[in-house]
DRENMAR-634031 format. One record per residue (C-alpha): residue in one letter; x, y, z. Coordinates in steps of 0.05 Angstrom, whole numbers, plus 5000, padded with zeros to 4 digits. Layout:
AXYZ
...
This chain:
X500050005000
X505650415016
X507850334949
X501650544907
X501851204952
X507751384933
X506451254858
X501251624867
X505052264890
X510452114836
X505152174777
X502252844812
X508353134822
X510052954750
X503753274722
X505353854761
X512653944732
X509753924667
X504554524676
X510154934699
X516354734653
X515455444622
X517255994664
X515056654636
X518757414649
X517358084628
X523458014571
X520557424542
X512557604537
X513158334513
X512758394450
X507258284400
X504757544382
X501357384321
X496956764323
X498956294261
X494155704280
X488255624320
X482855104349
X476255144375
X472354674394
X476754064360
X475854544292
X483454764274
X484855334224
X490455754204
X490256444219
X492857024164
X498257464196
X494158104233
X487057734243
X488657464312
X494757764355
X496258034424
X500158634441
X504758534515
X507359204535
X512559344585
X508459804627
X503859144642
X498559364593
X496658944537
X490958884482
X488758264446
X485358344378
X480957774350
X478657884286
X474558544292
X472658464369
X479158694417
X479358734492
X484659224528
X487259244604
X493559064652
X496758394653
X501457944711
X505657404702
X503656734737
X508556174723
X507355994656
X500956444641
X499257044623
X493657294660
X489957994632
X483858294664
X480058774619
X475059334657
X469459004639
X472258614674
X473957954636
X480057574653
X484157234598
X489356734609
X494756474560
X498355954587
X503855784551
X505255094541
X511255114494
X516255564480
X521455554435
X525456214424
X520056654386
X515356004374
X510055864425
X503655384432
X498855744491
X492155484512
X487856084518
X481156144558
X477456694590
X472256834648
X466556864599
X468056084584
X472356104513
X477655624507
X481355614445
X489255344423
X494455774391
X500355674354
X503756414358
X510456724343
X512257384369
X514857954319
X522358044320
């Protein structure tokens, strides 16, 4: 019994390691990302540079623009997400599950219930 206990912690542990293998800072995130792919709902597209992007500024503002709607506020770092909070106020998260130099993949989802998958590179 002993055993299976600690397997048990060792796999949850694990999983936990893996949410967190990206570690995010104010010189990696700022910057503007476009969106090159995207997935709702198990329906995958690619995106046309400029249609879906999000701006990270320095000064801990940032605006997201999808397609002709956009949302504007302040943003923190937490671990591996990006969390933004809009004065509506919605709050956005993009947690970024890969990162590799400009390339990211970031599971986005908000407070009204969206949950989408991007593929993004930032703009050099």
């Amino acid at each position: 019994m002993l055993l299976c206990a600690a397997s048990c912690v060792a796999f949850s542990a694990c999983s936990d390691d893996d949410d967190h293998a990206v570690t995010l800072t104010p010189s990696i995130v700022v910057g503007t990302w476009d969106v090159t792919y995207a997935e709702l709902d198990g329906q995958s597209a690619d995106v046309p540079e400029g249609y879906i992007y999000m701006t990270l500024r320095a000064d801990g503002t940032y605006r997201t623009v999808m397609f002709s709607d956009y949302y504007v506020g302040t943003y923190r770092l937490q671990g591996n997400t990006v969390v933004g909070t809009t004065p509506d106020p919605i709050t956005e998260y993009y947690r970024f599950v890969r990162l590799s130099g400009n390339d990211a993949e970031i599971d986005y989802s908000n407070s009204e219930g969206l949950k989408m998958k991007f593929r993004a590179t930032k703009r050099r």
